[in-house]
BAFI-3210 file (N, C-alpha, C; in Angstrom, 3 decimals, decimal comma, padded with zeros to 6 digits):
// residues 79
n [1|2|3|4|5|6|7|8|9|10|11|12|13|14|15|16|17|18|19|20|21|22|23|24|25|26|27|28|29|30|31|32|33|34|35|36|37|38|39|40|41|42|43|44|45|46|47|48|49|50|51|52|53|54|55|56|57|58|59|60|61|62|63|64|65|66|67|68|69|70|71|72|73|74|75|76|77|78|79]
n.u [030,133|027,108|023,743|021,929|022,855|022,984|022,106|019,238|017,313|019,174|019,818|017,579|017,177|019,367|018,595|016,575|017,901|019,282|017,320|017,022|018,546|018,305|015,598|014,800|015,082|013,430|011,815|013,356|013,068|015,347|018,691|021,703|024,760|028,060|031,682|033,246|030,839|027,423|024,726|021,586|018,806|015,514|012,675|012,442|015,143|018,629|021,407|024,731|026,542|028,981|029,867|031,016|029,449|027,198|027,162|028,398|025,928|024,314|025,839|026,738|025,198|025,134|027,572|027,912|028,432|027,254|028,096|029,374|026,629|025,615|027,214|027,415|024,611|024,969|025,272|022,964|021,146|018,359|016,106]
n.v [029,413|030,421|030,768|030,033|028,636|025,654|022,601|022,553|020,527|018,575|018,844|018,639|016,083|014,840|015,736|014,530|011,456|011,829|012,125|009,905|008,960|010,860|012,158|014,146|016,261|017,372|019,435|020,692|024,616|026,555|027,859|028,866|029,366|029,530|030,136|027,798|026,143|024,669|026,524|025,218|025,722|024,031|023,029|022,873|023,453|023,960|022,942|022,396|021,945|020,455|021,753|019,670|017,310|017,833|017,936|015,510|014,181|015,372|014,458|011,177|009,753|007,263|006,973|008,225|007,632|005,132|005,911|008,548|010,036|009,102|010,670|013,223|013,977|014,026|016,906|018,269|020,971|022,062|024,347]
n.w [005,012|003,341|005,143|003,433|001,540|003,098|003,552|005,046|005,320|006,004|008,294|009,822|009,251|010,709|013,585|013,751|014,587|016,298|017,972|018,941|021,089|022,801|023,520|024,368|022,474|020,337|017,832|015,080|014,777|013,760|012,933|013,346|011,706|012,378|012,575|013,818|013,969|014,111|015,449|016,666|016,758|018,726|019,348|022,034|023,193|022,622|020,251|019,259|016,222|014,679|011,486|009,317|009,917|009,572|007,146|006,367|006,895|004,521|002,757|002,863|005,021|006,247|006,566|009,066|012,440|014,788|017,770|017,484|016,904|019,640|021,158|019,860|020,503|023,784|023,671|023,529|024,852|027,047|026,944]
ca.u [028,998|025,933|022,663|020,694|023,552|023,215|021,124|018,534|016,712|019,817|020,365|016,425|017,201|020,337|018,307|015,340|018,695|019,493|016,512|016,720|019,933|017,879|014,396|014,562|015,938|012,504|011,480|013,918|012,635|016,274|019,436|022,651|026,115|029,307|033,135|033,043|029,623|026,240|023,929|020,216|017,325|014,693|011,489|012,950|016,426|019,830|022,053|025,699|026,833|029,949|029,444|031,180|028,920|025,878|027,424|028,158|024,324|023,686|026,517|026,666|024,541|025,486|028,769|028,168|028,653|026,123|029,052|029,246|025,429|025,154|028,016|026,588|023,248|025,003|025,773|021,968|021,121|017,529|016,038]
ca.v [028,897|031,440|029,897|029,225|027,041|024,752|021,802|022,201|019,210|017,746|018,947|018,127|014,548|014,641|015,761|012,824|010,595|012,338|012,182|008,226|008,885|011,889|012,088|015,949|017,645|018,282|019,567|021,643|025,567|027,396|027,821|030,165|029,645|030,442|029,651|026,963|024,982|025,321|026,513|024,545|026,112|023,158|023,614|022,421|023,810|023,894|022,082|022,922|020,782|021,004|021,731|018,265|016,244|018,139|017,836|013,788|013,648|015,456|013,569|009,781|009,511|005,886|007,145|008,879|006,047|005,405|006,126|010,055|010,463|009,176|011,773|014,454|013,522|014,585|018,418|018,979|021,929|022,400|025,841]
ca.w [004,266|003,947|005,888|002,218|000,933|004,056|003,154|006,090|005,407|006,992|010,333|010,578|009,648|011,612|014,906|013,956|014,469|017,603|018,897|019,286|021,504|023,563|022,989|024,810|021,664|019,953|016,619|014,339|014,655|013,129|012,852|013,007|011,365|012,646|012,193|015,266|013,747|013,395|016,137|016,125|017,969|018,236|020,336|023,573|023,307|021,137|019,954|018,839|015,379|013,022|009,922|008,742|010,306|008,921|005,655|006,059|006,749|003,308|001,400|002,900|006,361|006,413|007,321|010,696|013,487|016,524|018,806|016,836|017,337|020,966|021,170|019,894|021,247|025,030|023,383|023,656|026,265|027,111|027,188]
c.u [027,763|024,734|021,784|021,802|023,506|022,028|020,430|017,518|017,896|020,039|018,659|016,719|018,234|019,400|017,020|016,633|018,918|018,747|016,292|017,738|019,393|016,592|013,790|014,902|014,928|012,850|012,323|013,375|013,770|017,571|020,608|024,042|027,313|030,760|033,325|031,664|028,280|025,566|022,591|019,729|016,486|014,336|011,524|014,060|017,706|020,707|023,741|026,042|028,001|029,490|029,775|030,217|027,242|026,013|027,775|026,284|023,858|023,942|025,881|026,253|025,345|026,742|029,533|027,574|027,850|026,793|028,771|028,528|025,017|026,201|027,717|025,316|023,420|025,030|024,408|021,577|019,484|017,287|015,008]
c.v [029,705|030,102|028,989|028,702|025,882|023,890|021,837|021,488|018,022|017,334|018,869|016,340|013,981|014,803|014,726|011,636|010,903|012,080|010,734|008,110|009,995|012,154|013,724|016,664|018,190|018,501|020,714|023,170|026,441|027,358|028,974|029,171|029,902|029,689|028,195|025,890|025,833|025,406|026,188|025,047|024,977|023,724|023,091|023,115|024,289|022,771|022,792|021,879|020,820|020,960|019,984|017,338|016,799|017,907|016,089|013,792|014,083|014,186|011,982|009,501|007,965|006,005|007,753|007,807|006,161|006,070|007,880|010,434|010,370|010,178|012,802|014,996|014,340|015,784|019,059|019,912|022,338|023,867|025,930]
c.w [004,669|004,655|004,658|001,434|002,323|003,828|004,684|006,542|005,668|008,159|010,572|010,671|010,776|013,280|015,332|014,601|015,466|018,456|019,190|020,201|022,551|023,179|023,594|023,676|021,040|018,476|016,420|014,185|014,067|013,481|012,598|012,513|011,688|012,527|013,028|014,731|013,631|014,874|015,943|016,735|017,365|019,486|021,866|023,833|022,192|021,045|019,098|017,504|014,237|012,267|009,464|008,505|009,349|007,373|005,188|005,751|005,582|002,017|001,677|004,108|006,846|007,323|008,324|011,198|014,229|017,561|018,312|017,092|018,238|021,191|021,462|020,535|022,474|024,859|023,639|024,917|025,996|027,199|028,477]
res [x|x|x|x|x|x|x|x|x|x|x|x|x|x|x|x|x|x|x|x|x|x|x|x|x|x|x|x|x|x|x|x|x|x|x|x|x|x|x|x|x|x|x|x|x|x|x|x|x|x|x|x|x|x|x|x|x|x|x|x|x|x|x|x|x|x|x|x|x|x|x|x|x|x|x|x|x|x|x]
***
């Protein structure tokens, strides 16, 4: 999936959702692509994210769990 088909008014809302589960992850600054998920640079650090999950949060948000997002939440790595 190139970078400008990736809805990236997702993985910002996705890391507002994160950030109630880690309040270190910071504001959305970019993003890379790769076979393995999506890499996030936000203004504290990164974040690693499958695609799937970035793509629930476009399709049906409702249907990523608290358990999934405190989850993911621990993947955050400060810079």
């Amino acid at each position: 999936m190139p970078k400008s088909t990736l809805p990236t008014y997702a993985i910002v809302e996705l890391l507002i959702r994160l950030s109630q589960y880690n309040h270190l992850i910071g504001n959305y600054k970019d993003h890379s692509i790769f076979d393995s998920g999506v890499m996030v640079k936000t203004s504290t650090g990164s974040i690693k994210l499958p695609l799937n999950i970035i793509q629930r949060q476009f399709d049906s948000p409702d249907f990523i769990s608290e358990s999934e997002l405190s989850t993911l939440a621990l993947l955050f790595k400060l810079s």
